[in-house]
C-alpha positions as CSV (number, residue, x, y, z in Angstrom):
1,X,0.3,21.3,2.7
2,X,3.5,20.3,4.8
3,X,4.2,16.8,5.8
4,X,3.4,18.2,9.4
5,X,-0.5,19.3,8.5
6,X,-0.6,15.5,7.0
7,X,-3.6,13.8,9.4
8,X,-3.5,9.7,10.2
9,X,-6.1,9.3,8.4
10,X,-4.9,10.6,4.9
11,X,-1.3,8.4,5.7
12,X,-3.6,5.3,6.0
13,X,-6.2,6.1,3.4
14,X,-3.2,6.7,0.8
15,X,-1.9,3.2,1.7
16,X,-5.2,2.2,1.1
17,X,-5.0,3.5,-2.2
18,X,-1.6,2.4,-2.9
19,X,-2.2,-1.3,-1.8
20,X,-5.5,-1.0,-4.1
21,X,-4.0,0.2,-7.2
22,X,-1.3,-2.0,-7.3
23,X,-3.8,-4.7,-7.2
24,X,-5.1,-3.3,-9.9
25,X,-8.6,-3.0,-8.3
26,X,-10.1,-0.3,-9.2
27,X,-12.2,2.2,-6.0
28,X,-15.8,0.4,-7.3
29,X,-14.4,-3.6,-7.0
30,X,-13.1,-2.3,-3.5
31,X,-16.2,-0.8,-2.7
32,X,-18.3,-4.3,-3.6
33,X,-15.5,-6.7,-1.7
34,X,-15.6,-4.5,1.4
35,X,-19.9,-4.0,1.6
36,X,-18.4,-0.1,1.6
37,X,-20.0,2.5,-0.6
38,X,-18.2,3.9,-3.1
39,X,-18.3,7.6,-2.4
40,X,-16.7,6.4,1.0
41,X,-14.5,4.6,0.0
42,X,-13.6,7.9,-1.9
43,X,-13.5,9.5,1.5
44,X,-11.2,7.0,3.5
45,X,-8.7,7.1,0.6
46,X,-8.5,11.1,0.7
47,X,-8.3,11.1,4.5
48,X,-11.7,13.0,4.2
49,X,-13.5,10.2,6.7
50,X,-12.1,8.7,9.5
51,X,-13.4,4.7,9.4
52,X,-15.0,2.4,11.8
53,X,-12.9,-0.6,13.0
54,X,-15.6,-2.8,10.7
55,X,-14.8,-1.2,8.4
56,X,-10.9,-1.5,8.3
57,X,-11.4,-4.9,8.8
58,X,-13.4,-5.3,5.5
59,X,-11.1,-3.3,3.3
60,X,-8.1,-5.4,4.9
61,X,-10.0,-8.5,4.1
62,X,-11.1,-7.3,0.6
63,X,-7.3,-5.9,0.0
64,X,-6.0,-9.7,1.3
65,X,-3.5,-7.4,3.1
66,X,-2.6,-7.6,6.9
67,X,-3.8,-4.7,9.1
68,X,-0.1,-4.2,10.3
69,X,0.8,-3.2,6.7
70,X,-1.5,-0.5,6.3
71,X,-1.1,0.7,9.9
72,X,2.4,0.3,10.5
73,X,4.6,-0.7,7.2
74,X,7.5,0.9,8.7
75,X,7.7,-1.8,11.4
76,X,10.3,-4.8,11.6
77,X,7.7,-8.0,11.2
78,X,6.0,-5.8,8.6
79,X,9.6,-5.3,6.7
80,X,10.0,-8.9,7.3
81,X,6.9,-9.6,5.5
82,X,8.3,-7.5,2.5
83,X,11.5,-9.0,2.2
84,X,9.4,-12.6,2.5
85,X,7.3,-11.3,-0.8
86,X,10.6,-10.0,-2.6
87,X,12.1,-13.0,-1.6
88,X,9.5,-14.8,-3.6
89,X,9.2,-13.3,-6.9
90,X,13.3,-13.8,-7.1
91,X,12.8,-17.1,-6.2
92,X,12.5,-18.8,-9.7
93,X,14.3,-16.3,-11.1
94,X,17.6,-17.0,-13.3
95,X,20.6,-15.0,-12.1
96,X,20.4,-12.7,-15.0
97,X,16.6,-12.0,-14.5
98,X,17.7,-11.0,-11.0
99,X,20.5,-8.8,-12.0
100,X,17.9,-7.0,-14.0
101,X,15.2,-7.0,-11.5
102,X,17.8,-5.5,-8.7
103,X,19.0,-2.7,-11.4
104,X,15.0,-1.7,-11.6
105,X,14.6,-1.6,-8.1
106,X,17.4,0.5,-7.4
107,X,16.9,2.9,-9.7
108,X,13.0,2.9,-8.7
109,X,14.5,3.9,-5.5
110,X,17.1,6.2,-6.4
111,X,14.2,8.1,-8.2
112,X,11.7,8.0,-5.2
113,X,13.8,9.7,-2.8
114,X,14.7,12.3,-5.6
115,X,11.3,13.3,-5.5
116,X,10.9,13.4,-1.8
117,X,14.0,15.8,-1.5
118,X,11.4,18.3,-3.4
């Protein structure tokens, strides 16, 4: 599959997932929060269903995400937001800790684009 035969509705169920798991919620807790079954749930996450409005809303409530982020992360406010969070967990931070934290992240990065070059 190129990036190209990639629908909307796989980019934003894979945010879904993404936003889910590092929540550490697994599909079933989602499910409950959201009033969504599970094997749907499923579905959005694959891209396999597209959802009802109702049901975005619910996940992005369950998630305690904004809609923006899982539409749209690419956008400035969203970015904003980011940098808001990052700025956050460095907050009480001692120098050091953020030396290390900064090292991490850029080699996180460095690794991430390696693997989208392939």
């Amino acid at each position: 599959m190129t990036g190209r035969d990639i629908t909307e509705s796989q980019i934003i169920g894979s945010r879904i997932r993404e936003v889910r798991v590092k929540k550490g919620m697994s599909q079933a807790e989602l499910a409950v929060k959201a009033n969504i079954s599970l094997p749907h749930i499923s579905d959005i996450e694959l891209g396999k269903s597209r959802m009802m409005l109702a049901s975005f809303v619910r996940i992005t409530e369950a998630l305690q995400v904004s809609a923006d982020s899982l539409l749209r992360p690419d956008i400035p406010e969203v970015k904003n937001l980011y940098q808001s969070e990052f700025a956050d967990i460095l907050y009480d931070c001692t120098p050091a800790e953020i030396d290390s934290i900064l090292k991490i992240v850029k080699e996180l990065k460095a690794t991430m684009h390696k693997k989208e070059e392939y």
